[in-house]
C-alpha positions as CSV (number, residue, x, y, z in Angstrom):
1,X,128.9,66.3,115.2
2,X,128.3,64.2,118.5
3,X,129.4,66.8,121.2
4,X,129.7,64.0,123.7
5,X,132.9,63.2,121.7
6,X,134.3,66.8,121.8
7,X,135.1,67.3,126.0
8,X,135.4,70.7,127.0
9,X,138.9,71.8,127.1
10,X,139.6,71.7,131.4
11,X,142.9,73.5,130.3
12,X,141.4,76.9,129.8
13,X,139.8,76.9,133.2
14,X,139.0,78.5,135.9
15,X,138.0,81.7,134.0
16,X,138.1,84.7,136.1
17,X,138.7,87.5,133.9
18,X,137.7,88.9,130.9
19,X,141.0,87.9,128.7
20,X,140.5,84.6,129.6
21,X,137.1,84.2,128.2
22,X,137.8,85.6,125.1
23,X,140.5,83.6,124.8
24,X,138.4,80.5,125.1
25,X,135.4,82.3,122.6
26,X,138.7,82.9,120.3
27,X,139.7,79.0,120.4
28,X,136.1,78.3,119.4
29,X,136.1,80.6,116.6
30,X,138.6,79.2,115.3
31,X,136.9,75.7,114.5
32,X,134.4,75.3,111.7
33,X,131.7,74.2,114.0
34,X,132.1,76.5,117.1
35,X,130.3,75.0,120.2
36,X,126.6,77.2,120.4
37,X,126.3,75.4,124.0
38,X,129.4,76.0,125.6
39,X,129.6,79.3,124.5
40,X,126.0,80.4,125.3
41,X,126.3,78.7,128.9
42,X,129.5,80.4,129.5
43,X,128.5,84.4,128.0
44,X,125.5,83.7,130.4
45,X,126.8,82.6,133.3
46,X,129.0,85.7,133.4
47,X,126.1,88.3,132.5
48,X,124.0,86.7,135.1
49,X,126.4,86.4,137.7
50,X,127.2,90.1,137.5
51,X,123.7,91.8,136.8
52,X,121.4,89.0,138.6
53,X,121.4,89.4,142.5
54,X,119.0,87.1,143.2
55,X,119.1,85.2,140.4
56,X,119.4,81.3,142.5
57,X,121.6,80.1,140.0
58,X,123.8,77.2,140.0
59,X,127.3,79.3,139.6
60,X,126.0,81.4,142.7
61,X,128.2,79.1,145.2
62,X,130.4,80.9,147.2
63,X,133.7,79.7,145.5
64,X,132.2,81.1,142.3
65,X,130.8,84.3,142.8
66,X,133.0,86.9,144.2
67,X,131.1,89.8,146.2
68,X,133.6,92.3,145.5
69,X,136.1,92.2,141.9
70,X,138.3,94.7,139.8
71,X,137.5,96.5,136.8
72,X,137.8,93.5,134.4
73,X,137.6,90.5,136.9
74,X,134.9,88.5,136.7
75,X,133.3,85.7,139.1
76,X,135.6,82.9,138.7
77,X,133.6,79.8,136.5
78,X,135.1,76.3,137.3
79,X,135.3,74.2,134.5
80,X,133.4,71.0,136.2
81,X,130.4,73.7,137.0
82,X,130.1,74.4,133.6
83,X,130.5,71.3,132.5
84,X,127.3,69.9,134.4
85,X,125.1,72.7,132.9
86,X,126.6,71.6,129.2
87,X,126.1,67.9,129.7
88,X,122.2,68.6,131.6
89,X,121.3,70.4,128.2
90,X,123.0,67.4,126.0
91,X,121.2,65.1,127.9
92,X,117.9,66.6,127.7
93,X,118.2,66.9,123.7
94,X,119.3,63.8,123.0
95,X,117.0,61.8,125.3
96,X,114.1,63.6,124.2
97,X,114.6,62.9,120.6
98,X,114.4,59.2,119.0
99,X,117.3,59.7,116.5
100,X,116.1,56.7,114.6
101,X,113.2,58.5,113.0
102,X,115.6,60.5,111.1
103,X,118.2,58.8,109.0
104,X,118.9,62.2,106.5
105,X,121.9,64.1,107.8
106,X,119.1,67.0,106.3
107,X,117.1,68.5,109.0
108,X,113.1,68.1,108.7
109,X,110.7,69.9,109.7
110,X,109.7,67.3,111.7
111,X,113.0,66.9,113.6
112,X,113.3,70.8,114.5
113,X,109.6,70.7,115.7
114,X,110.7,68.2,118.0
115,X,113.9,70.2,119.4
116,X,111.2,73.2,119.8
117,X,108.7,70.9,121.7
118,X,111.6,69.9,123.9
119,X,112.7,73.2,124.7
120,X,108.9,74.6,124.5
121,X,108.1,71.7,127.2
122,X,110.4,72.3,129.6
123,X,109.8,76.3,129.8
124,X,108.5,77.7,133.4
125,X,104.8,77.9,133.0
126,X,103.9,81.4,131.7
127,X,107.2,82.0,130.5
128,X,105.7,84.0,127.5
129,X,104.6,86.5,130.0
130,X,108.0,87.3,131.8
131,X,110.1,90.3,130.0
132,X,112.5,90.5,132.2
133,X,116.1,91.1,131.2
134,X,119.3,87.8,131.0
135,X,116.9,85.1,130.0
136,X,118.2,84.6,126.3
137,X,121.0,82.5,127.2
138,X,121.1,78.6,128.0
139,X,122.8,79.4,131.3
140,X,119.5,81.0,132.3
141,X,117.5,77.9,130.4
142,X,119.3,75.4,132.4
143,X,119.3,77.4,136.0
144,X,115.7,78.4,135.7
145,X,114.3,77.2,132.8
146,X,113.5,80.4,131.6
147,X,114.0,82.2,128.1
148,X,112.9,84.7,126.0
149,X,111.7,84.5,122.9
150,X,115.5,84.8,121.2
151,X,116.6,82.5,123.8
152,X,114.5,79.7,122.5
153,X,115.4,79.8,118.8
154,X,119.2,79.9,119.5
155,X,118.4,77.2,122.1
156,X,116.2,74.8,119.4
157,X,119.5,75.8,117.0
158,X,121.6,74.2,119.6
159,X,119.7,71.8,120.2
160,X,120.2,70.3,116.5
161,X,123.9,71.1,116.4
162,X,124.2,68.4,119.4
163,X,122.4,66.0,117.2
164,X,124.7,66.3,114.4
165,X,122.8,68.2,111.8
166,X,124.8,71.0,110.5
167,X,121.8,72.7,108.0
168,X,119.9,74.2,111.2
169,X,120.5,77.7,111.1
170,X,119.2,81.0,113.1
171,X,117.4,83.9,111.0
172,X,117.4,86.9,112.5
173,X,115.3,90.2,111.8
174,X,115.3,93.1,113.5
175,X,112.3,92.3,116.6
176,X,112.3,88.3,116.0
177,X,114.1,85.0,115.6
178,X,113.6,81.8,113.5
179,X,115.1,79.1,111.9
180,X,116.4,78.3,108.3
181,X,117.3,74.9,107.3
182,X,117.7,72.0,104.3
183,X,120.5,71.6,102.0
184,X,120.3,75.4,100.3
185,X,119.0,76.6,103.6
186,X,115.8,77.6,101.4
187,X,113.3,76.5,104.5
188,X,112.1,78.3,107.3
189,X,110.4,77.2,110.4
190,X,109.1,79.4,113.2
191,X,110.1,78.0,116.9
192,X,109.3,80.6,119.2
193,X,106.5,83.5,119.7
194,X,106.9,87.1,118.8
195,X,105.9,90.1,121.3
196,X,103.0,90.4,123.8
197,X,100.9,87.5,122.4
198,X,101.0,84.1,123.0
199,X,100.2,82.5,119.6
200,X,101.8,79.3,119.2
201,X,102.8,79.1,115.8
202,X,106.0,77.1,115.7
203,X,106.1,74.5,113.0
204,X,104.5,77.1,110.3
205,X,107.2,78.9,107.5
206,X,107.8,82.2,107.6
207,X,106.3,83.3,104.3
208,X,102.7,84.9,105.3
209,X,104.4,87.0,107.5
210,X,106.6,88.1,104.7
211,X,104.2,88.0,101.7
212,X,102.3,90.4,104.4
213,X,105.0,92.6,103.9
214,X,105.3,93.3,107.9
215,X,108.9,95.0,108.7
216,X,108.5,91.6,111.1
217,X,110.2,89.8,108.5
218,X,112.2,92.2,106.8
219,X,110.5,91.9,103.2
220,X,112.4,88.3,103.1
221,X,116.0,90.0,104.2
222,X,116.8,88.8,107.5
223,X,120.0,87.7,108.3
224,X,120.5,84.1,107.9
225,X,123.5,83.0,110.2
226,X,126.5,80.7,110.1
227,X,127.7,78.9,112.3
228,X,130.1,81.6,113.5
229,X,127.4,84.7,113.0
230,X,125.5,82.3,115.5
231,X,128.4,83.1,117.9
232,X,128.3,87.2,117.5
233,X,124.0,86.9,117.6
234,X,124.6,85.6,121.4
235,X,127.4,88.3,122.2
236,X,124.8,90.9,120.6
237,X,122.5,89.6,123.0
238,X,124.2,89.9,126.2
239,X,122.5,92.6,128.0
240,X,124.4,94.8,130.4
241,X,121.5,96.3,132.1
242,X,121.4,96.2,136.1
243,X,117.7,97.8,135.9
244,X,116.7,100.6,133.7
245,X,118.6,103.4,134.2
246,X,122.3,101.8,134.9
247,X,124.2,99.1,132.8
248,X,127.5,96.8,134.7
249,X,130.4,98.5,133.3
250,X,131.9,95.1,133.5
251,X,129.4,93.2,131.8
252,X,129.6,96.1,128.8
253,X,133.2,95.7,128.7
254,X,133.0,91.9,128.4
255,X,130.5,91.9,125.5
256,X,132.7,94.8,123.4
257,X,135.8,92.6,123.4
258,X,134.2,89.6,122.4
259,X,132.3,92.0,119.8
260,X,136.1,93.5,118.4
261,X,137.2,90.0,118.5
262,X,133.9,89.0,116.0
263,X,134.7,91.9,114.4
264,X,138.2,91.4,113.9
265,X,137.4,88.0,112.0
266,X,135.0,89.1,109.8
267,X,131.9,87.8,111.5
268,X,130.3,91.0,112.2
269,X,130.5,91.9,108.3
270,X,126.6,90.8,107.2
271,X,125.5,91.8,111.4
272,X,124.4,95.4,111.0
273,X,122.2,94.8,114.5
274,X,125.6,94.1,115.9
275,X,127.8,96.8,114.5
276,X,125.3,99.4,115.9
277,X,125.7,97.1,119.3
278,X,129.4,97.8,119.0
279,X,129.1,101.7,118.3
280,X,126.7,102.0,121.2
281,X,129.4,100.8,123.0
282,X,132.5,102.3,121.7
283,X,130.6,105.9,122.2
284,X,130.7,105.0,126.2
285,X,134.1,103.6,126.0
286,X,136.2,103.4,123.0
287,X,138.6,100.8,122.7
288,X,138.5,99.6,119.4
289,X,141.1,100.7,116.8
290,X,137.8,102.0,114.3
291,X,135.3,105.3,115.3
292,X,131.9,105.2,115.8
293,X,131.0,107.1,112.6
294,X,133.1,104.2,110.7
295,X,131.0,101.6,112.6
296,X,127.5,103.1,111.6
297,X,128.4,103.7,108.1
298,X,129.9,100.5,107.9
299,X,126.0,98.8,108.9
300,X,124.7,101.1,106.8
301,X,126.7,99.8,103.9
302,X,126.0,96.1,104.9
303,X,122.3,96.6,105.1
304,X,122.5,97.9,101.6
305,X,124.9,95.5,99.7
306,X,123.4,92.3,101.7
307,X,119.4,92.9,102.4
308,X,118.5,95.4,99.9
309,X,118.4,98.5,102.3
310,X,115.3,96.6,104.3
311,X,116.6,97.2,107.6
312,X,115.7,100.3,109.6
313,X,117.9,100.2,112.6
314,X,121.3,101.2,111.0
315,X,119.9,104.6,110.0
316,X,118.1,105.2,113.5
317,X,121.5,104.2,115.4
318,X,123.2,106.8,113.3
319,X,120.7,109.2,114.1
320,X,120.9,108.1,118.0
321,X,124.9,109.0,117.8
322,X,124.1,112.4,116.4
323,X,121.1,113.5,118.1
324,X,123.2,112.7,121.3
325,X,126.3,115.1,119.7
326,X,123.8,117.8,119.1
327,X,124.2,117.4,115.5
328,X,120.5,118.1,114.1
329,X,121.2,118.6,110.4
330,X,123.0,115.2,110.3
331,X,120.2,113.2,112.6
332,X,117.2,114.2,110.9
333,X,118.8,113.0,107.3
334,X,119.0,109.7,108.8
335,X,116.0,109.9,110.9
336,X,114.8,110.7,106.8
337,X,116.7,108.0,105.5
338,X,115.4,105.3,108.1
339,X,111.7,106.3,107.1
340,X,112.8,105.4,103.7
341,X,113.1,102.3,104.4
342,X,109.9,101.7,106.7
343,X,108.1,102.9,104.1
344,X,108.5,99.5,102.1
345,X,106.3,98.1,104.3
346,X,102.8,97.5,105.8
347,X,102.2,98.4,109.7
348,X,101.0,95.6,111.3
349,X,100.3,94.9,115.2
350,X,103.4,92.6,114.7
351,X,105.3,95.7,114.6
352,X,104.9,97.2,117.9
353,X,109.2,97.7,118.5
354,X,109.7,100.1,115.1
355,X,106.1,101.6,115.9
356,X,107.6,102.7,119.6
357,X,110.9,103.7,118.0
358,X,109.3,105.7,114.8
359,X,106.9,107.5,117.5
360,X,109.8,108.6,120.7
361,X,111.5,110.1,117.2
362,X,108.4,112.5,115.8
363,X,106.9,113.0,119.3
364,X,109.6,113.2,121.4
365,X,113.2,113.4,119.5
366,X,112.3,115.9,117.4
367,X,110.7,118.4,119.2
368,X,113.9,118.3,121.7
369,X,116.2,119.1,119.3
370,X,114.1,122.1,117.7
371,X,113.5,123.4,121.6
372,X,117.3,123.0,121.6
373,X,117.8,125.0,118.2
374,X,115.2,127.8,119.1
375,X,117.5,129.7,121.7
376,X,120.7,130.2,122.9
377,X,123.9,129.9,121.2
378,X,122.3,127.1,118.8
379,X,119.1,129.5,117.5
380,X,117.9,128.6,114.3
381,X,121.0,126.6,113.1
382,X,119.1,124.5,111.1
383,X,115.8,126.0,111.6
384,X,117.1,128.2,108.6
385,X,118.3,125.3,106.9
386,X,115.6,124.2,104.0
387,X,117.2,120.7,103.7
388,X,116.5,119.9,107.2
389,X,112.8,120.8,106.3
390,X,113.1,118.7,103.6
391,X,114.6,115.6,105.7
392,X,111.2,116.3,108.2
393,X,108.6,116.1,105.6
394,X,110.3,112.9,104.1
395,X,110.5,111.6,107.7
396,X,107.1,112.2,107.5
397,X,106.1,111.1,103.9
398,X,107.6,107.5,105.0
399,X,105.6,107.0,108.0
400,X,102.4,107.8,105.8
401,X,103.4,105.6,103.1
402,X,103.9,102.7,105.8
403,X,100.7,103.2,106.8
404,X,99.1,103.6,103.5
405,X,97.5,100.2,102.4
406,X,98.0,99.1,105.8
407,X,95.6,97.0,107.3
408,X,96.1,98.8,111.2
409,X,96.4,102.3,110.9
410,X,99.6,104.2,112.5
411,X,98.8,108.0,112.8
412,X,96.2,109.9,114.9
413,X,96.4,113.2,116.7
414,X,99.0,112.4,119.4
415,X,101.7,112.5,115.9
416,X,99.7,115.5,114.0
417,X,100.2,118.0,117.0
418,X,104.6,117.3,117.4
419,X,104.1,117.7,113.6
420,X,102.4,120.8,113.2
421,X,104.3,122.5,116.3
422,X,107.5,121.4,114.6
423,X,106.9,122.6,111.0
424,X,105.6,126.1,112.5
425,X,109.1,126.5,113.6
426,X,110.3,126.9,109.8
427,X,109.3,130.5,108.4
428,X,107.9,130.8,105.2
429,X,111.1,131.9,103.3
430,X,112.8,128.7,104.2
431,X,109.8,126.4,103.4
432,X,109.4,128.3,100.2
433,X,112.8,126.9,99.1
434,X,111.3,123.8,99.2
435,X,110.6,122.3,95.8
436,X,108.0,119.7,96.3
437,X,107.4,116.8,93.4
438,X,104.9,114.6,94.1
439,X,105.7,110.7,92.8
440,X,103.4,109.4,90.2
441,X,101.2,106.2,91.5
442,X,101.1,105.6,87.5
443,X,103.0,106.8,84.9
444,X,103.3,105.6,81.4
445,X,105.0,108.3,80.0
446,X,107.9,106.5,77.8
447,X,110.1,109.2,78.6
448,X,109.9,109.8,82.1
449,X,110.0,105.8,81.9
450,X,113.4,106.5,79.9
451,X,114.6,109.4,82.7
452,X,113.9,107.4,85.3
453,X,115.9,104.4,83.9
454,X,118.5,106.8,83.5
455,X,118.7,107.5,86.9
456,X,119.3,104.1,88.4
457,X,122.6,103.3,85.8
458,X,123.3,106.7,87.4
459,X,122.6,105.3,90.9
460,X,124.5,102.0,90.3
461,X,127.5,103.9,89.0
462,X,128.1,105.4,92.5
463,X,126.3,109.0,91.7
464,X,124.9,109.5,94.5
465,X,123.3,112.4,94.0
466,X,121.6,114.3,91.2
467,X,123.0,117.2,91.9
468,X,125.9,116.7,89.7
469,X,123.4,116.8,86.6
470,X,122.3,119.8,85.0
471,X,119.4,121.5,87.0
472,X,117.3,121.9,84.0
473,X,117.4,118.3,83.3
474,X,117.2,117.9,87.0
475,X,113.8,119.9,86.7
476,X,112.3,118.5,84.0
477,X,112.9,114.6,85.6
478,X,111.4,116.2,88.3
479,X,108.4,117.1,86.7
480,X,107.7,114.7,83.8
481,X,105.6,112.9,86.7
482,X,103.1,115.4,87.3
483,X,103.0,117.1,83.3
484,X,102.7,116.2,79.8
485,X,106.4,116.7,77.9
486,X,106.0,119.7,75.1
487,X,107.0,117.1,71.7
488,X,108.7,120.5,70.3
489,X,110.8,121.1,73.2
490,X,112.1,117.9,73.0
491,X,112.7,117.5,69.7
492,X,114.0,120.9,68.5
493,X,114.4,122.9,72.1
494,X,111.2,125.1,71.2
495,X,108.2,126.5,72.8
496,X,108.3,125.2,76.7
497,X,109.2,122.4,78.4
498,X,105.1,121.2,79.3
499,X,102.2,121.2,77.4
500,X,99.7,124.1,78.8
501,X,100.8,127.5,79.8
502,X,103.9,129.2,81.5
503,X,103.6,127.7,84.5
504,X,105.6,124.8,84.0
505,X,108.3,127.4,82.9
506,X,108.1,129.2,85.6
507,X,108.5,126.3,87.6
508,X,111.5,124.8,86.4
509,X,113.0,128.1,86.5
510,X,112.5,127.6,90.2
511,X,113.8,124.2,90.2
512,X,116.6,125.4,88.4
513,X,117.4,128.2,91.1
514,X,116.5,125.8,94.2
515,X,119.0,124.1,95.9
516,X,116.0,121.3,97.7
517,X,114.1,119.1,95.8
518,X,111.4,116.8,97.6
519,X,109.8,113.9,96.3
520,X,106.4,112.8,98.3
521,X,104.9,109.7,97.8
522,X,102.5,109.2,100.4
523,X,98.9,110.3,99.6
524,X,98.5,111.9,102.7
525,X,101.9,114.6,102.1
526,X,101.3,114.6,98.9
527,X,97.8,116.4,99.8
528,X,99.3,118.7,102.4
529,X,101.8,119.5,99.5
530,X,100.0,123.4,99.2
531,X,99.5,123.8,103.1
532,X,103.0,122.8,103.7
533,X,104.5,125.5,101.5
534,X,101.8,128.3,102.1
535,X,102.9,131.7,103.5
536,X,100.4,130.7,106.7
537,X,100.2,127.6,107.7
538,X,96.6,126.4,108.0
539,X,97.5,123.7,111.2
540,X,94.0,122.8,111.5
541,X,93.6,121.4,108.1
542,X,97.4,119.9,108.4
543,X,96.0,117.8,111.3
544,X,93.0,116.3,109.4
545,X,94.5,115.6,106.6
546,X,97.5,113.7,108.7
547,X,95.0,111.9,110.7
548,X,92.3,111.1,108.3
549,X,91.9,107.4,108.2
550,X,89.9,107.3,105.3
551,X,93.6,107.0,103.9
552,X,93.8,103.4,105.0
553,X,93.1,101.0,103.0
554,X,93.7,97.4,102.9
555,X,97.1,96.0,101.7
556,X,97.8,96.7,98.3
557,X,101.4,96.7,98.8
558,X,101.5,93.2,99.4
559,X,99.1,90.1,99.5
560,X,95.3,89.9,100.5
561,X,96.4,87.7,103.2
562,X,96.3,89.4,106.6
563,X,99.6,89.8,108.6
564,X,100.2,87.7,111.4
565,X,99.3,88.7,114.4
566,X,109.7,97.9,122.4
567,X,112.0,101.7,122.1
568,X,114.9,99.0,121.3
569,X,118.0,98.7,123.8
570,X,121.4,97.1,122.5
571,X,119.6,93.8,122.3
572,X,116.9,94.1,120.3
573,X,114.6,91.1,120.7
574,X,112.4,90.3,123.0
């Protein structure tokens, strides 16, 4: 598609209000190739205008920017300003780029190397450097020549839509940005940098980073974007923020309705990042027709039935939303359920974001919340609650079992004192309740083997929980790990369930009786497995054993080659 041939439509001009910029995003969405320029020049001319005070932009003219507005008004955007920004961003693609060197309408390598040196090029000097806030857009490329790291894939995946080639695609994880292309979209190219550093590694693929198994990449699960999910990436990326403390209430209200109007037509669908976005916002200001709780579950469920549970953030904005309703219980079972998934990968200096998010949670989250619980009309509601105990240690168990294997490791004592303080807050009798499995790192037993298969047709036929099952069987799945199956009891329902004495009885008579089950499969929990349960707890010997590095060891959960080498707002790339 030649965007030369495709003027933009004067008729929907001037826009001076919110309702008539989503109409104009809503006439886009309805082609098959919705304009990425247009609509990323537009989204950031009206973030900038309204957050930006000095920002020396082009739409800064008096007849464009209003100093005072109404709730909903915007600084009025002519449609021959907008117009010049398109057509200075056309013209710089397509005169930078000798089209005769590629005859395929399939995207190279090559080609896209040459959009990135183009955009890479023509960058302020330094610009790796400058964190600031409302550079992602191509208003801010083409009135500063600035971006951000996000800012210069989606503007390299612009860049190629203006040249025709329709297999140039933006991948998105959770902290970074790159490009997919070729016929089955099977290729990936990186375009821009990622965090502090400065490492120039556009042209490579993706796949050390994700055969390195950093939560970078997303274990190979980003999400790979149409056309249109291209469109809801740069409404997720608008940025409300004013400075750090205050957002624009307009600016917030703009990106919700274009995000209801994604959501509306099914765009938003494979976007958990963006769902949360649209929670966020909804818990300020709901104006959507569907709750917040809906709207987490909902990218909770995509981040399952899309990219194999690899993403984190779903779980930690559903803990957010509780933890900010005072409802403990329910935010450390996701805080739990989002180390679940971190604990598929290996910590790596790539992963600063998560690390910040994973650490405000242990050292700072948590011990609010049990300050909160430990007097006044809230003591002890869940501090007499053994699940909750349960849902810390697994927080816990997931951290270690990122780290384990790791090349960089992620705990030392600044985690091991919030931990210990924290756990000395349960009493004995609710820890006790605690029934504490430890994983096996190998088992060939055929019939835990058999158990465990068991399980998953379980899983898959939507039983979510085990509790359903009887609790000796419960008990002895539990256990088969750790012990050596009696053949008698098995065969004829003699004798005990384990091979040795009555302790294995006695044990899944406790099982039976318990309400909590834990499974550990870190090394590190699984050696604090006595100190955790003991009727004193021996904090000293806690803290080593969290801390001990000797733990470390290098990346057996994924390759032997080494990884490549912020707490997240609603926008959360660089």
């Amino acid at each position: 598609m030649d965007m030369a041939r495709n003027p933009i439509d004067s008729s929907l001009f001037p826009l001076d209000d919110i309702p008539t910029v989503v109409k104009l995003f809503a006439q886009e969405l309805l082609k098959s190739d919705p304009d990425l320029t247009l609509l990323s020049i537009i989204a950031g001319a009206v973030e900038n205008s309204m957050t930006c005070t000095n920002n020396g932009a082009a739409l800064s003219a008096p007849d464009v920017i209003n100093d005072k507005f109404e709730v909903g008004k915007i600084p009025t955007i002519h449609h021959h300003q907008v117009n010049a920004l398109y057509m200075k961003f056309y013209s710089l693609i397509k005169g930078s780029v000798d089209m005769t060197m590629y005859t395929s309408k399939i995207a190279t390598r090559d080609l896209i190397r040459r959009v990135s040196d183009v955009v890479w090029n023509s960058l302020s000097r330094s610009q790796y450097k400058d964190s600031r806030a409302h550079l992602q857009s191509l208003y801010s490329y083409m009135t500063g020549n600035k971006l951000d790291s996000f800012g210069v894939t989606f503007a390299v995946v612009a860049g190629c839509q203006i040249l025709g080639f329709s297999d140039v695609h933006l991948a998105l994880s959770e902290d970074h940005s790159w490009v997919v292309f070729g016929e089955n979209l099977d290729q990936t190219i990186e375009v821009t940098w990622h965090g502090k550093g400065s490492e120039d590694k556009r042209g490579r693929s993706v796949d050390g980073g994700v055969n390195s198994r950093s939560w970078v990449y997303l274990n190979g699960y980003p999400v790979i974007c149409s056309r249109h999910e291209e469109v809801a990436a740069l409404v997720s990326a608008i940025n409300p923020s004013l400075n750090a403390t205050s957002d624009s209430i307009e600016v917030a209200e703009f990106q919700q309705q274009l995000l209801w109007l994604l959501y509306d037509n099914g765009y938003l669908d494979k976007y958990p990042l963006a769902l949360g976005n649209l929670s966020e916002l909804e818990e300020i200001k709901a104006i959507g027709r569907v709750n917040c709780v809906a709207l987490l579950q909902q990218g909770i469920h995509s981040a399952k039935r899309f990219y194999s549970n690899m993403h984190v953030y779903p779980y930690t904005y559903q803990a957010g939303y509780y933890y900010r309703l005072g409802l403990y219980k329910e935010a450390f079972n996701a805080w739990a359920n989002a180390s679940d998934v971190i604990k598929q990968y290996n910590y790596s200096r790539d992963d600063e974001e998560i690390y910040k998010e994973l650490k405000e949670i242990a050292n700072e989250l948590i011990p609010h919340a049990m300050r909160v619980v430990g007097s006044g009309h809230n003591a002890h509601s869940i501090l007499k609650d053994p699940e909750c105990f349960a849902d810390l240690l697994r927080f816990y168990d997931g951290i270690c079992q990122w780290e384990e294997d790791s090349p960089t490791p992620v705990l030392h004592i600044g985690w091991a004192q919030p931990l210990v303080s924290t756990i000395s807050k349960f009493e004995h009798e609710v820890r006790e309740q605690i029934i504490i499995t430890n994983a096996p790192e190998n088992n060939n037993n055929s019939l835990c083997s058999t158990l465990e298969g068991k399980a998953k047709v379980l899983m898959l036929e939507e039983i979510t929980s085990l509790e359903s099952l009887d609790p000796k069987i419960k008990a002895l799945t539990a256990a088969c790990g750790e012990r050596i199956l009696n053949r008698d009891f098995l065969l004829q329902g003699d004798g005990e369930p384990f091979v040795g004495d009555g302790e294995a009885s006695t044990s899944a008579v406790k099982m039976e009786k318990s309400s909590t089950k834990l499974t550990l499969y870190s090394r590190k929990m699984r050696g604090l497995k006595d100190l955790l349960l003991g009727e004193k707890l021996n904090t000293h010997a806690i803290s080593l054993q969290l801390t001990a590095q000797s733990q470390v060891q290098f990346n057996k959960k994924g390759s032997k080659d080494e990884p490549l080498g912020s707490r997240p707002k609603r926008t959360r790339r660089e």
